[in-house]
mmJSON file of the N, C-alpha and C atoms, coordinates in Angstrom:
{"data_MODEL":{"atom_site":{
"group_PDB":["ATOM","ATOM","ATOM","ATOM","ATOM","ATOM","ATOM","ATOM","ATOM","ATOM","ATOM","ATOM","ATOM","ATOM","ATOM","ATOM","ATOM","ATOM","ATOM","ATOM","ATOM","ATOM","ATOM","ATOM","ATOM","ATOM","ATOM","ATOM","ATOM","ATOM","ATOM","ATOM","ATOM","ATOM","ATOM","ATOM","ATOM","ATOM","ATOM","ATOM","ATOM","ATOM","ATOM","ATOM","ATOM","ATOM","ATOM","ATOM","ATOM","ATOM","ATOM","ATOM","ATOM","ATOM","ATOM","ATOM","ATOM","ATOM","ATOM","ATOM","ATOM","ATOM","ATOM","ATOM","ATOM","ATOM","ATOM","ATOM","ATOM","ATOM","ATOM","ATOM","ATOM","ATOM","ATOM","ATOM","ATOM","ATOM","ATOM","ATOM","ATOM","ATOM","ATOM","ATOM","ATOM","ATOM","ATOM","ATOM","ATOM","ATOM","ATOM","ATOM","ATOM","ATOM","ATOM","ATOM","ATOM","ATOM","ATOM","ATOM","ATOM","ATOM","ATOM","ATOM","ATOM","ATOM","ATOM","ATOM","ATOM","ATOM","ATOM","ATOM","ATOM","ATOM","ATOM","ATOM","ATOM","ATOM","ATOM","ATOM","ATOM","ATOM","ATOM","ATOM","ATOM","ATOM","ATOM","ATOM","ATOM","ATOM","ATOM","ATOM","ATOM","ATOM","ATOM","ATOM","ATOM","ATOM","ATOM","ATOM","ATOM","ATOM","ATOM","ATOM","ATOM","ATOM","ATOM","ATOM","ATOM","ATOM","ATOM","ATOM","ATOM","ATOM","ATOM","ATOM","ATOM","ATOM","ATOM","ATOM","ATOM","ATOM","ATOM","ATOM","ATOM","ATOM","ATOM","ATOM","ATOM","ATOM","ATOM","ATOM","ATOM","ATOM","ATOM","ATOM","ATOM","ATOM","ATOM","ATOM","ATOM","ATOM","ATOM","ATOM","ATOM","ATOM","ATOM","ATOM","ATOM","ATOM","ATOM","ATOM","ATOM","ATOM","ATOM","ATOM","ATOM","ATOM","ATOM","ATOM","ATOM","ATOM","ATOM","ATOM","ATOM","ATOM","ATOM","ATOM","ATOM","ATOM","ATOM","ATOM","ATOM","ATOM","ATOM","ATOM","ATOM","ATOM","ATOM","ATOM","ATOM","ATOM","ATOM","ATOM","ATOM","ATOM","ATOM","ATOM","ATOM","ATOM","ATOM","ATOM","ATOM","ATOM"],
"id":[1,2,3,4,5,6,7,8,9,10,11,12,13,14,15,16,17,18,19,20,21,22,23,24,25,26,27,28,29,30,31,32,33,34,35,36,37,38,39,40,41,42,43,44,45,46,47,48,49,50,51,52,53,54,55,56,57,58,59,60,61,62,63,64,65,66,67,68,69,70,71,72,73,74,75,76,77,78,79,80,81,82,83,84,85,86,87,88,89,90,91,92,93,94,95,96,97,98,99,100,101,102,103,104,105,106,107,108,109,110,111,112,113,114,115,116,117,118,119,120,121,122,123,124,125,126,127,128,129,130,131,132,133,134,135,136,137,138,139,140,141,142,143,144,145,146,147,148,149,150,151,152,153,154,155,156,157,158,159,160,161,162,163,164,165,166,167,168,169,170,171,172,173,174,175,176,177,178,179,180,181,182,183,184,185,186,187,188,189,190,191,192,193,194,195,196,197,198,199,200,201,202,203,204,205,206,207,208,209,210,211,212,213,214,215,216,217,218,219,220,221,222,223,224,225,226,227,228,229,230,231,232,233,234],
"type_symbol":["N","C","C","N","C","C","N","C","C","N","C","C","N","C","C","N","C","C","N","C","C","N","C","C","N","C","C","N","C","C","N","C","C","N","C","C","N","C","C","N","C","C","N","C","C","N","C","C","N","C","C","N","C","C","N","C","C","N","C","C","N","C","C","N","C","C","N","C","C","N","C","C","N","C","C","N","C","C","N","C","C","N","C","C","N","C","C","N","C","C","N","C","C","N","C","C","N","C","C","N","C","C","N","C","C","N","C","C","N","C","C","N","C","C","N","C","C","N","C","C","N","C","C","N","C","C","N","C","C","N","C","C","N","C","C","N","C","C","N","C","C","N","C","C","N","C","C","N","C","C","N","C","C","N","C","C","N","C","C","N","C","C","N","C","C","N","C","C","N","C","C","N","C","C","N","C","C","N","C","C","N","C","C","N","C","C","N","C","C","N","C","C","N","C","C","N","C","C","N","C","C","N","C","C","N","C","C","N","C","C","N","C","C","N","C","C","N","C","C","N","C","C","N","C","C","N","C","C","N","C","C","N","C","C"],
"label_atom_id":["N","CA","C","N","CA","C","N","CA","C","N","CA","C","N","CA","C","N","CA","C","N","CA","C","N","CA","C","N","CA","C","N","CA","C","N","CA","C","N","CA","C","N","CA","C","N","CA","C","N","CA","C","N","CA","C","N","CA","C","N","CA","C","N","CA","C","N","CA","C","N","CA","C","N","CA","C","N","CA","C","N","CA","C","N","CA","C","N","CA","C","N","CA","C","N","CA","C","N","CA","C","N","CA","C","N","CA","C","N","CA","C","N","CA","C","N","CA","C","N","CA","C","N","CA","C","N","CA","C","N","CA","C","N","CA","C","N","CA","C","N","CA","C","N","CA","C","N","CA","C","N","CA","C","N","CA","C","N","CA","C","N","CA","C","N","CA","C","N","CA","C","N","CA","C","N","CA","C","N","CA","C","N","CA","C","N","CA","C","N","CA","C","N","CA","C","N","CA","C","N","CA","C","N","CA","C","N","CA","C","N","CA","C","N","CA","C","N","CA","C","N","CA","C","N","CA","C","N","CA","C","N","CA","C","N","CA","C","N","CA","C","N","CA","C","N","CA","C","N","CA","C","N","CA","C","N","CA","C","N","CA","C","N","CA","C","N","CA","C","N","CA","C"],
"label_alt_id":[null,null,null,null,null,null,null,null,null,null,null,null,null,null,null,null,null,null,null,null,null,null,null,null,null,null,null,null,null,null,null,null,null,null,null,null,null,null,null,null,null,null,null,null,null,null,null,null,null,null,null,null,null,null,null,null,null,null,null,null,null,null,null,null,null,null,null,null,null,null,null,null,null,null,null,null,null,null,null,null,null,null,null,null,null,null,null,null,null,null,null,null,null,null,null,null,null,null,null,null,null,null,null,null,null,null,null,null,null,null,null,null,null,null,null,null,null,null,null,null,null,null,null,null,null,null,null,null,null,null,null,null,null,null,null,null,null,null,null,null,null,null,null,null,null,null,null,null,null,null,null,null,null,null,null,null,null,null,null,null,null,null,null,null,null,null,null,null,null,null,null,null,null,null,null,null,null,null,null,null,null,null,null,null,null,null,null,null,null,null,null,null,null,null,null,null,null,null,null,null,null,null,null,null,null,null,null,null,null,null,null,null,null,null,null,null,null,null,null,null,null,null,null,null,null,null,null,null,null,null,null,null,null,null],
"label_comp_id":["UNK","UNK","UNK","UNK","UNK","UNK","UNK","UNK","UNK","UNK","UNK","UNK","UNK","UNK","UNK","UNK","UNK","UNK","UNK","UNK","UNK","UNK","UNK","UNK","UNK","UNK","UNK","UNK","UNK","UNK","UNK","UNK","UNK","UNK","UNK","UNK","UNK","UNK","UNK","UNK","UNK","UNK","UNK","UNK","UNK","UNK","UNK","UNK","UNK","UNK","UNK","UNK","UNK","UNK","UNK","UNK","UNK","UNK","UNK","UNK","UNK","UNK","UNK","UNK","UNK","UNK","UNK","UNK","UNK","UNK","UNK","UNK","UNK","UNK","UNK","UNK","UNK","UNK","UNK","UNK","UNK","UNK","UNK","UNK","UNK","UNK","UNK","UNK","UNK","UNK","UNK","UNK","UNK","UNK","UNK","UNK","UNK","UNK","UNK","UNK","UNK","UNK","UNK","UNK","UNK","UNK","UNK","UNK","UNK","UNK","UNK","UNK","UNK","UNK","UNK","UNK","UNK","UNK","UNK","UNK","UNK","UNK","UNK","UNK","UNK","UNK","UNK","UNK","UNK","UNK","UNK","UNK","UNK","UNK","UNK","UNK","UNK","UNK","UNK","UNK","UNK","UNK","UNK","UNK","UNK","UNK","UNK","UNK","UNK","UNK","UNK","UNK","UNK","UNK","UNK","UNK","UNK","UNK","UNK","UNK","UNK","UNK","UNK","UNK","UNK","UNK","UNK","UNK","UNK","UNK","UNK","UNK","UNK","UNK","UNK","UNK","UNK","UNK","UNK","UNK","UNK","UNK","UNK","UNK","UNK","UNK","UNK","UNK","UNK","UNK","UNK","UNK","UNK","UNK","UNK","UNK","UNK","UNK","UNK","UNK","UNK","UNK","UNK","UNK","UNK","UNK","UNK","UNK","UNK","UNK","UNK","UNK","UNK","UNK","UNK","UNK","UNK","UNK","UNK","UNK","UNK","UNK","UNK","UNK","UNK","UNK","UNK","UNK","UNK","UNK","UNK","UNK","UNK","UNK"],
"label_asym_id":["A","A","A","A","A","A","A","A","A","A","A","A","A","A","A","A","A","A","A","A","A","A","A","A","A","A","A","A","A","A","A","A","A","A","A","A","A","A","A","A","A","A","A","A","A","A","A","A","A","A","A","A","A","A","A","A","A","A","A","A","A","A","A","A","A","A","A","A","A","A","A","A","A","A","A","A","A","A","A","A","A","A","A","A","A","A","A","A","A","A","A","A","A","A","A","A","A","A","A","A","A","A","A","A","A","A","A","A","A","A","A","A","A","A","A","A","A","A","A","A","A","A","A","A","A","A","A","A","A","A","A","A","A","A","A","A","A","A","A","A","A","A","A","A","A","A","A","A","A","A","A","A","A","A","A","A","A","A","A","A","A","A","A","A","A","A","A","A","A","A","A","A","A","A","A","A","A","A","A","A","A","A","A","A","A","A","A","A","A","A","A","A","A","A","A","A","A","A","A","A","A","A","A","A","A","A","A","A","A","A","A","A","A","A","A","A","A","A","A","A","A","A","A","A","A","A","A","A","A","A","A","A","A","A"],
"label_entity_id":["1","1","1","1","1","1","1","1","1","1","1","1","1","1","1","1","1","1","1","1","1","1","1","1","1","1","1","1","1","1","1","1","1","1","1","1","1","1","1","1","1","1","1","1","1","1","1","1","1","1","1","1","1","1","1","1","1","1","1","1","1","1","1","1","1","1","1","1","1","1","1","1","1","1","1","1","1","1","1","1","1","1","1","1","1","1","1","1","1","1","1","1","1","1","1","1","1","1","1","1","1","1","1","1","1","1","1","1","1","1","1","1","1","1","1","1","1","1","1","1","1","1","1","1","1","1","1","1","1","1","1","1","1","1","1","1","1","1","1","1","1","1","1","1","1","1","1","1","1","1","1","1","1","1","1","1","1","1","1","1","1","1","1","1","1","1","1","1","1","1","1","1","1","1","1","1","1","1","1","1","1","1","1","1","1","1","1","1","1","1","1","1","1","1","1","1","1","1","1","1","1","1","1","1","1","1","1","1","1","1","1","1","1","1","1","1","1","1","1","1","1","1","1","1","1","1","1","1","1","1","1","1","1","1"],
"label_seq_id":[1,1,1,2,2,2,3,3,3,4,4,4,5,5,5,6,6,6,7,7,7,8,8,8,9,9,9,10,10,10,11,11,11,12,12,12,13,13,13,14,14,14,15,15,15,16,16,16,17,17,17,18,18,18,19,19,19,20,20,20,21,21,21,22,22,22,23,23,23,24,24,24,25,25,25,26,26,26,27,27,27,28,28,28,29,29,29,30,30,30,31,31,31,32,32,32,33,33,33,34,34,34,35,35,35,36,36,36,37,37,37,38,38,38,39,39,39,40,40,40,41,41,41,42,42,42,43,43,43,44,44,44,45,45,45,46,46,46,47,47,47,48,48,48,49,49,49,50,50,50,51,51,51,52,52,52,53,53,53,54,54,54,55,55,55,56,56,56,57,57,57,58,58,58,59,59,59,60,60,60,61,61,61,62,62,62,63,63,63,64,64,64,65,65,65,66,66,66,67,67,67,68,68,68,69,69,69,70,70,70,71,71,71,72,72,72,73,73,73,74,74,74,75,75,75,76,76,76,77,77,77,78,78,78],
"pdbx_PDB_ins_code":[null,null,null,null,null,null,null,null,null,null,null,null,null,null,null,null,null,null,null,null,null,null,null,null,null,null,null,null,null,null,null,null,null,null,null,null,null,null,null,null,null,null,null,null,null,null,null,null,null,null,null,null,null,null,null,null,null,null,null,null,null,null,null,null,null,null,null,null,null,null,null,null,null,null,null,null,null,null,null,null,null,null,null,null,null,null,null,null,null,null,null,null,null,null,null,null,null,null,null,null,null,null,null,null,null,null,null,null,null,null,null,null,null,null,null,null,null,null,null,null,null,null,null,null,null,null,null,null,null,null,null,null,null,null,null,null,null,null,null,null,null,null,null,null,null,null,null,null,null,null,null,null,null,null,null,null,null,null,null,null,null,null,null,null,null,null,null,null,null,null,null,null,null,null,null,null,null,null,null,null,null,null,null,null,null,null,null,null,null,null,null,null,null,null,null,null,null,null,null,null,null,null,null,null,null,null,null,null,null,null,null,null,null,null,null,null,null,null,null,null,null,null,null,null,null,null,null,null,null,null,null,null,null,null],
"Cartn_x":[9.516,8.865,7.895,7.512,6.169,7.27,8.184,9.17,9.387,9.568,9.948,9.146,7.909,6.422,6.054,6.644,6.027,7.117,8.819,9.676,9.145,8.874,9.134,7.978,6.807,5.591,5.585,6.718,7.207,8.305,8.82,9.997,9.342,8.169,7.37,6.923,6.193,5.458,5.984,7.426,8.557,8.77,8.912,9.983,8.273,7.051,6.195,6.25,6.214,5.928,7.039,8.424,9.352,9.1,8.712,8.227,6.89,5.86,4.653,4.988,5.797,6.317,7.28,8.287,8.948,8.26,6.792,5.745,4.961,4.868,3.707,5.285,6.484,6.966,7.276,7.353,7.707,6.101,5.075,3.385,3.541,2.966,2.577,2.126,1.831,1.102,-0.328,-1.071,-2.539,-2.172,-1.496,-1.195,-2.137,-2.558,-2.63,-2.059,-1.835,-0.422,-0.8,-0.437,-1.531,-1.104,-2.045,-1.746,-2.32,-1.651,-2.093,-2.737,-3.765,-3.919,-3.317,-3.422,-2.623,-3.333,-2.836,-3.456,-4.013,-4.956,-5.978,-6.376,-6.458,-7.078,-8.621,-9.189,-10.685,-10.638,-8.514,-8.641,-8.008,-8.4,-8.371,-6.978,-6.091,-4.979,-4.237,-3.232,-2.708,-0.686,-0.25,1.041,1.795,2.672,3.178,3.461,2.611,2.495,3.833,4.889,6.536,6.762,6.628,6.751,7.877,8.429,9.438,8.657,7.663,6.728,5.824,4.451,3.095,2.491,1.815,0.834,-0.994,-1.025,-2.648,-3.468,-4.493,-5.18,-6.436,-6.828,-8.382,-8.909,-10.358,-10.626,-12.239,-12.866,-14.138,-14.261,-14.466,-14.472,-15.485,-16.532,-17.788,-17.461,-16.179,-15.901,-14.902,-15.424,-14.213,-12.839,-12.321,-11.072,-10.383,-10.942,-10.337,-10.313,-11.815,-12.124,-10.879,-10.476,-9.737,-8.292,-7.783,-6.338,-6.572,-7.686,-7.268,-6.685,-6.787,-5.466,-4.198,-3.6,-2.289,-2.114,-3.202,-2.933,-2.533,-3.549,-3.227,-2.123,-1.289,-0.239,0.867,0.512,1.877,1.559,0.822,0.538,0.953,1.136,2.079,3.3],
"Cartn_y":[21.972,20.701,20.308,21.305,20.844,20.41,20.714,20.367,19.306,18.822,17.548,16.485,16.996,15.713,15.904,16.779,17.129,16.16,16.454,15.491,13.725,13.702,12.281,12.02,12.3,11.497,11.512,12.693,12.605,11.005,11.173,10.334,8.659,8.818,7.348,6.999,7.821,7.916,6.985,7.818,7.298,6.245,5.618,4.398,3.395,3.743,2.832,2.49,3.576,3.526,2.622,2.74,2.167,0.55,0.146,-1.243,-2.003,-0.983,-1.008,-1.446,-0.898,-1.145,-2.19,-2.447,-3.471,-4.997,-4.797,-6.183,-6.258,-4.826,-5.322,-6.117,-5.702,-6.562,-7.803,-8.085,-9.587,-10.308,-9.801,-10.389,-11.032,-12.396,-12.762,-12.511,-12.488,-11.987,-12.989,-12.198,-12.651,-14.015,-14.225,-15.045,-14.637,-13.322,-13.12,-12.691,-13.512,-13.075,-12.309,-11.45,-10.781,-11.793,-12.23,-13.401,-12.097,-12.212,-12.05,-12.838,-13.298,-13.745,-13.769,-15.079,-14.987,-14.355,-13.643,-12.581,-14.236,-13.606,-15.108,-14.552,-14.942,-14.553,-14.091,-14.025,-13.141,-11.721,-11.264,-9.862,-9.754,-8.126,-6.925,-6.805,-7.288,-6.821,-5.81,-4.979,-3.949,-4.573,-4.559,-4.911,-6.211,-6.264,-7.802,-8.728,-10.584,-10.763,-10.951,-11.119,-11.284,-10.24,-9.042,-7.592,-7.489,-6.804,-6.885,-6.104,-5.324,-4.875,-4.98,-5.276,-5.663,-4.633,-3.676,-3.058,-3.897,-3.849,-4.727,-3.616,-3.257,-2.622,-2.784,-2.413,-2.578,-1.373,-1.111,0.507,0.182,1.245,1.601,3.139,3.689,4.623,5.449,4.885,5.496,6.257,5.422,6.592,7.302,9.171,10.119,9.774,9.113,9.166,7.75,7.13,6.338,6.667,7.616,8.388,9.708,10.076,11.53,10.586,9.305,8.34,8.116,7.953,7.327,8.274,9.499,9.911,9.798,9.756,9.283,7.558,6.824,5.423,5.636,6.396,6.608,7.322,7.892,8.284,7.437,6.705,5.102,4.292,4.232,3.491,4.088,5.075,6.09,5.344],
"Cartn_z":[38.761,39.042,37.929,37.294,36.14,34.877,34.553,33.65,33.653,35.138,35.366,35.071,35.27,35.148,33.961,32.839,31.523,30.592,31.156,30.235,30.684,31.956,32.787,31.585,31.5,30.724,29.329,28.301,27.797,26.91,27.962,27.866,27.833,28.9,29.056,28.054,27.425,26.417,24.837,24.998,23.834,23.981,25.106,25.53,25.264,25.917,25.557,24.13,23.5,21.752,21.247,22.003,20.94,21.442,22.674,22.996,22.021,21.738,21.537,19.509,19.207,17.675,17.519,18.481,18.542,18.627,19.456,19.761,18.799,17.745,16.665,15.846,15.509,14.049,14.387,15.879,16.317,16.515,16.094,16.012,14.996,15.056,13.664,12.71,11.246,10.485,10.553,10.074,9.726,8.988,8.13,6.748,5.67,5.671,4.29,3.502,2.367,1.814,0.166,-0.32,-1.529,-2.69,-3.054,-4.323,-5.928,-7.094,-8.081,-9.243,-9.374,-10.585,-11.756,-12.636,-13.896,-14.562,-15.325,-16.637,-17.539,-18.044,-18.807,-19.772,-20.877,-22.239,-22.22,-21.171,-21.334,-20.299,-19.922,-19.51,-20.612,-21.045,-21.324,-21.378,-22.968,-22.062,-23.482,-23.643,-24.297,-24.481,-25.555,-25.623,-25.886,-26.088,-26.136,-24.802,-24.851,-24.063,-22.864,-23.518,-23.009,-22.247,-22.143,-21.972,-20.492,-19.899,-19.126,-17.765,-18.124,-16.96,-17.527,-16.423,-16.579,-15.806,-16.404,-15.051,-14.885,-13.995,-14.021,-13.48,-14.141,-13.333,-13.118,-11.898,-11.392,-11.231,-12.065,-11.759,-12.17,-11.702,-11.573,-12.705,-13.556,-14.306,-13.806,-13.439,-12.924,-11.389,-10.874,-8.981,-9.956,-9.324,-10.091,-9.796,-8.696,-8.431,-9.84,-9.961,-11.324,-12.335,-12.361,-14.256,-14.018,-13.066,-12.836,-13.211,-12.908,-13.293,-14.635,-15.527,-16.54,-17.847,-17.756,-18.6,-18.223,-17.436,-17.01,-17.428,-17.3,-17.862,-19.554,-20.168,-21.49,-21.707,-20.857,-21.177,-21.275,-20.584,-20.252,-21.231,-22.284,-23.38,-24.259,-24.444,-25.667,-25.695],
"occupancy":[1.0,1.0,1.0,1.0,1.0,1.0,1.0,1.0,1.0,1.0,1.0,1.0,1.0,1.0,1.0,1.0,1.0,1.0,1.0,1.0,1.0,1.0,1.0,1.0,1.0,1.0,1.0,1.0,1.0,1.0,1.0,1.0,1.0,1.0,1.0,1.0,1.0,1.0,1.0,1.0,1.0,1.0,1.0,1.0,1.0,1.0,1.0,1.0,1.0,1.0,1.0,1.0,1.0,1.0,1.0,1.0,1.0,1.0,1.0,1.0,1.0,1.0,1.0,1.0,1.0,1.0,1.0,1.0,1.0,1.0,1.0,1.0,1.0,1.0,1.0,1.0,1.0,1.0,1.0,1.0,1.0,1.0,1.0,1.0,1.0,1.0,1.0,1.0,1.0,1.0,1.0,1.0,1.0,1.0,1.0,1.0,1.0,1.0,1.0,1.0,1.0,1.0,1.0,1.0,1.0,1.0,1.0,1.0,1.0,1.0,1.0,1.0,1.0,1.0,1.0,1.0,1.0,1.0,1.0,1.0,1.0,1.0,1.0,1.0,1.0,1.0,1.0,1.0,1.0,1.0,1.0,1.0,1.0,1.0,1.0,1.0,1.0,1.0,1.0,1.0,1.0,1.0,1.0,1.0,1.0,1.0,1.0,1.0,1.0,1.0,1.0,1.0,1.0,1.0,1.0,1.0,1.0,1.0,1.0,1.0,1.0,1.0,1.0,1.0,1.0,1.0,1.0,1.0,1.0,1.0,1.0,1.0,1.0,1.0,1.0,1.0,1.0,1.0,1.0,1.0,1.0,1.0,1.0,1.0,1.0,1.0,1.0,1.0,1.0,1.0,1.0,1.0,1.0,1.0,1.0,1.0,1.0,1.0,1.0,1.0,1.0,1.0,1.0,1.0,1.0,1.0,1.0,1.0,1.0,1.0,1.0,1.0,1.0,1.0,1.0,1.0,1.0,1.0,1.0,1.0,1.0,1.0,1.0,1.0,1.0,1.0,1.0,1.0,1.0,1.0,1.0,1.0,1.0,1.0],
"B_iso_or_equiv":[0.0,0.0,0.0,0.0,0.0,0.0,0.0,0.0,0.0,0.0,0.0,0.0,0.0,0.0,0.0,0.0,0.0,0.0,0.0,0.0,0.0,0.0,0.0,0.0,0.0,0.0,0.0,0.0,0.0,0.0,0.0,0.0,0.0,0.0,0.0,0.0,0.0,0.0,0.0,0.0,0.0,0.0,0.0,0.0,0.0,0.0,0.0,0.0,0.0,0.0,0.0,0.0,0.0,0.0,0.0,0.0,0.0,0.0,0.0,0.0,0.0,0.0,0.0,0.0,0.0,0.0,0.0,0.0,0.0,0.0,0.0,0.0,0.0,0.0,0.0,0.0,0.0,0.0,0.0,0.0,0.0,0.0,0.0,0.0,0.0,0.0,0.0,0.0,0.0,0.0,0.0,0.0,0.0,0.0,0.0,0.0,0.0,0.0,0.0,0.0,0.0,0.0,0.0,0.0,0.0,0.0,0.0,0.0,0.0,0.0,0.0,0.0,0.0,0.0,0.0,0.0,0.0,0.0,0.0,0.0,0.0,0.0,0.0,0.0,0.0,0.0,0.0,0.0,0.0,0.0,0.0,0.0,0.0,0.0,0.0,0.0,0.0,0.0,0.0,0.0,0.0,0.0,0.0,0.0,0.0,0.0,0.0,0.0,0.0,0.0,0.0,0.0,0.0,0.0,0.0,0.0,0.0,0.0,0.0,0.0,0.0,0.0,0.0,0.0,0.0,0.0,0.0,0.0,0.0,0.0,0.0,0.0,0.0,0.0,0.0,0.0,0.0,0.0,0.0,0.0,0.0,0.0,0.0,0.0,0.0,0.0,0.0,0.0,0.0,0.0,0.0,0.0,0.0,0.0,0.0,0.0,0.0,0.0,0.0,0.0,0.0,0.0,0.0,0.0,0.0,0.0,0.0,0.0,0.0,0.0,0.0,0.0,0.0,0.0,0.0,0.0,0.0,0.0,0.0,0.0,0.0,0.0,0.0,0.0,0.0,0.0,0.0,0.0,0.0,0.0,0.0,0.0,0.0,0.0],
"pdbx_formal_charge":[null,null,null,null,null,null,null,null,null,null,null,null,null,null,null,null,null,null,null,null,null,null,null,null,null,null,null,null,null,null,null,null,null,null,null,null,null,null,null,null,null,null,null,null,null,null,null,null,null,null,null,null,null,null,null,null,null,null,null,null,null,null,null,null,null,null,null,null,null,null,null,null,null,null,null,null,null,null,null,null,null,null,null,null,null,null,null,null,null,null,null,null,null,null,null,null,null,null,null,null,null,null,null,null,null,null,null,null,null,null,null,null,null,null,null,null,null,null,null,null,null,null,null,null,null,null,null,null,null,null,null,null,null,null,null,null,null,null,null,null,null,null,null,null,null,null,null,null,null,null,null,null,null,null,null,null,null,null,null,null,null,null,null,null,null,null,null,null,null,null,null,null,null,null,null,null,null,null,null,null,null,null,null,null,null,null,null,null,null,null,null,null,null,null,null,null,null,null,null,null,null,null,null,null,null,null,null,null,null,null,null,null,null,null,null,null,null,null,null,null,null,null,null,null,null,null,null,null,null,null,null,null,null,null],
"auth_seq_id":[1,1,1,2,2,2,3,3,3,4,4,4,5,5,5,6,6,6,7,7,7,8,8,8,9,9,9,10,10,10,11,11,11,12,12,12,13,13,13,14,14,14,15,15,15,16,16,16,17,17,17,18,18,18,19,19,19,20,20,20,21,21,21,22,22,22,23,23,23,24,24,24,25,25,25,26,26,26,27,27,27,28,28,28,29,29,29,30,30,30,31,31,31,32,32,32,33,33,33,34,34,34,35,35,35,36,36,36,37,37,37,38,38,38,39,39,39,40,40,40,41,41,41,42,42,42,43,43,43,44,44,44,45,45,45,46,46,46,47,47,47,48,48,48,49,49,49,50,50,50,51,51,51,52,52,52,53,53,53,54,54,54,55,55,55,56,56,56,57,57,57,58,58,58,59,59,59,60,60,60,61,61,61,62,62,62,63,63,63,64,64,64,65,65,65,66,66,66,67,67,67,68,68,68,69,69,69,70,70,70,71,71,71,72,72,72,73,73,73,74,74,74,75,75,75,76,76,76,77,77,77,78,78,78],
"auth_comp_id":["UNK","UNK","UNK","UNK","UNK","UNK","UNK","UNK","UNK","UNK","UNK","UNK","UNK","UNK","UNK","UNK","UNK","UNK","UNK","UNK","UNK","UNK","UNK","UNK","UNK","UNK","UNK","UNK","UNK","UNK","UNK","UNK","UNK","UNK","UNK","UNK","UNK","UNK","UNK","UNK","UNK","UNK","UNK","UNK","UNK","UNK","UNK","UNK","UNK","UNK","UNK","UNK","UNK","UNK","UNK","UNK","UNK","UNK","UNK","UNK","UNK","UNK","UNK","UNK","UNK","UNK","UNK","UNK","UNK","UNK","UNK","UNK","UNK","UNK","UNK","UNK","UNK","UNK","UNK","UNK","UNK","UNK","UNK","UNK","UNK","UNK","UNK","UNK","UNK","UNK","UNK","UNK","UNK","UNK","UNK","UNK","UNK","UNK","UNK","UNK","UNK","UNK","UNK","UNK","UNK","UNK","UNK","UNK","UNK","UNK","UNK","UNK","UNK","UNK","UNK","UNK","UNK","UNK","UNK","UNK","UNK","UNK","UNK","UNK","UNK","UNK","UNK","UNK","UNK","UNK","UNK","UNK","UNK","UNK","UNK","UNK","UNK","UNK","UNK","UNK","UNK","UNK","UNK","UNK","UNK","UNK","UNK","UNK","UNK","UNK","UNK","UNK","UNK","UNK","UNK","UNK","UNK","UNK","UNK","UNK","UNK","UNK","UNK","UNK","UNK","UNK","UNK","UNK","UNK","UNK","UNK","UNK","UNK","UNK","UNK","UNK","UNK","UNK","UNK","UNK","UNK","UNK","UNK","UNK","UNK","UNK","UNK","UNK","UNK","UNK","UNK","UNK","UNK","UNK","UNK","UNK","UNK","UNK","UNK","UNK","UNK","UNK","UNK","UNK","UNK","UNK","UNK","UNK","UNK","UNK","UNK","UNK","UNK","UNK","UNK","UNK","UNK","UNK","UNK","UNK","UNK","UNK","UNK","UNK","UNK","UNK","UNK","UNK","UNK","UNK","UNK","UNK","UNK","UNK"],
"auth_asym_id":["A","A","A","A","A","A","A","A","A","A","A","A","A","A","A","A","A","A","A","A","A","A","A","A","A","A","A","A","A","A","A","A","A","A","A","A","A","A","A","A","A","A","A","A","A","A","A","A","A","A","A","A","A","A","A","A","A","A","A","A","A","A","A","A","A","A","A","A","A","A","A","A","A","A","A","A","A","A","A","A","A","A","A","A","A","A","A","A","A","A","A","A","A","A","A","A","A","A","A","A","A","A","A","A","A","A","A","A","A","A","A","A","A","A","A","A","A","A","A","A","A","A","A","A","A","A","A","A","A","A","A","A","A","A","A","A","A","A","A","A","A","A","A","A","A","A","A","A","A","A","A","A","A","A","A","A","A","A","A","A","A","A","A","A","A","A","A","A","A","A","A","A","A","A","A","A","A","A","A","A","A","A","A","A","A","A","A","A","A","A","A","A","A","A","A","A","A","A","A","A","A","A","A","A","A","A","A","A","A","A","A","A","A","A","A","A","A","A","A","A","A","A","A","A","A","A","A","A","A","A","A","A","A","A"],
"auth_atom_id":["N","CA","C","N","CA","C","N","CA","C","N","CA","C","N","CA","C","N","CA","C","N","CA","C","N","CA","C","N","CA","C","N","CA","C","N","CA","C","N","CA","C","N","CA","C","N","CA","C","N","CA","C","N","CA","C","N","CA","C","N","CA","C","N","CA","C","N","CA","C","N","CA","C","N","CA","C","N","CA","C","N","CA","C","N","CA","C","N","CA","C","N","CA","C","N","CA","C","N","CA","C","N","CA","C","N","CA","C","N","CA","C","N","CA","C","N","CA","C","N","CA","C","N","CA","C","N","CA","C","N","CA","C","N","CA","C","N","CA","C","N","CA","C","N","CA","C","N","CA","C","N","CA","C","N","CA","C","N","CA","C","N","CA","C","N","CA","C","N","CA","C","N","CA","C","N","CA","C","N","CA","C","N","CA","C","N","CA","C","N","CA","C","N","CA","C","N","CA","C","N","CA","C","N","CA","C","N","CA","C","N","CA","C","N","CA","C","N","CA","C","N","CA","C","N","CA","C","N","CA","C","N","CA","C","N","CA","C","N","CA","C","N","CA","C","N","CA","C","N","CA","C","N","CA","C","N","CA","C","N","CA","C","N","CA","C","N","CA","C","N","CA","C"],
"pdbx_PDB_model_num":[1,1,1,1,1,1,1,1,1,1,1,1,1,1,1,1,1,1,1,1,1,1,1,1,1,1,1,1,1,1,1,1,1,1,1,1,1,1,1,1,1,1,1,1,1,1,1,1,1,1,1,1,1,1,1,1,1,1,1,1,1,1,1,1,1,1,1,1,1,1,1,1,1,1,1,1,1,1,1,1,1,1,1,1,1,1,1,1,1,1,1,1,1,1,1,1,1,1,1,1,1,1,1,1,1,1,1,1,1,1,1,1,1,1,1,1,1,1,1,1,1,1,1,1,1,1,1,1,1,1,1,1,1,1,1,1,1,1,1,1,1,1,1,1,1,1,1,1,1,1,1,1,1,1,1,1,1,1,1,1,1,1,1,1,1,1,1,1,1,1,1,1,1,1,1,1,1,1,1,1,1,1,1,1,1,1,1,1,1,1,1,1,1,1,1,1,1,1,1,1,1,1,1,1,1,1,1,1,1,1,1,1,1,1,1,1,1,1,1,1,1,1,1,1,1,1,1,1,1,1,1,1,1,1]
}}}
């Protein structure tokens, strides 16, 4: 009998979740939609302007987790 009340709430559980994910992708979005700025002649920029990929980056040097990325940036500039 405890098997039974352990799969049954189990099983509820699933069937809520797969309802509960199905109602968030049919929710509207916020409408925020991520816009990029045009690259403008007073950024910072490395390469030719035509180039076939653009990386943009935004970083703080001063938080370790950006100063700890920026040898790997200098590596993609090689």
């Amino acid at each position: 009998m405890k098997g039974a009340v352990i799969w049954g709430t189990v099983v509820l559980v699933l069937i809520g979740t797969v309802f509960g994910v199905a109602w968030l992708a049919k929710a509207p979005s916020s409408g925020t939609a991520l816009t990029i700025p045009e690259i403008s002649t007073a950024d910072q920029t490395r390469g030719p302007k035509d180039a076939r990929v653009v990386l943009v980056e935004y970083s703080d040097f001063l938080w370790p987790a950006c100063g700890a990325f920026f040898p790997r940036l200098e590596d993609l500039n090689k």
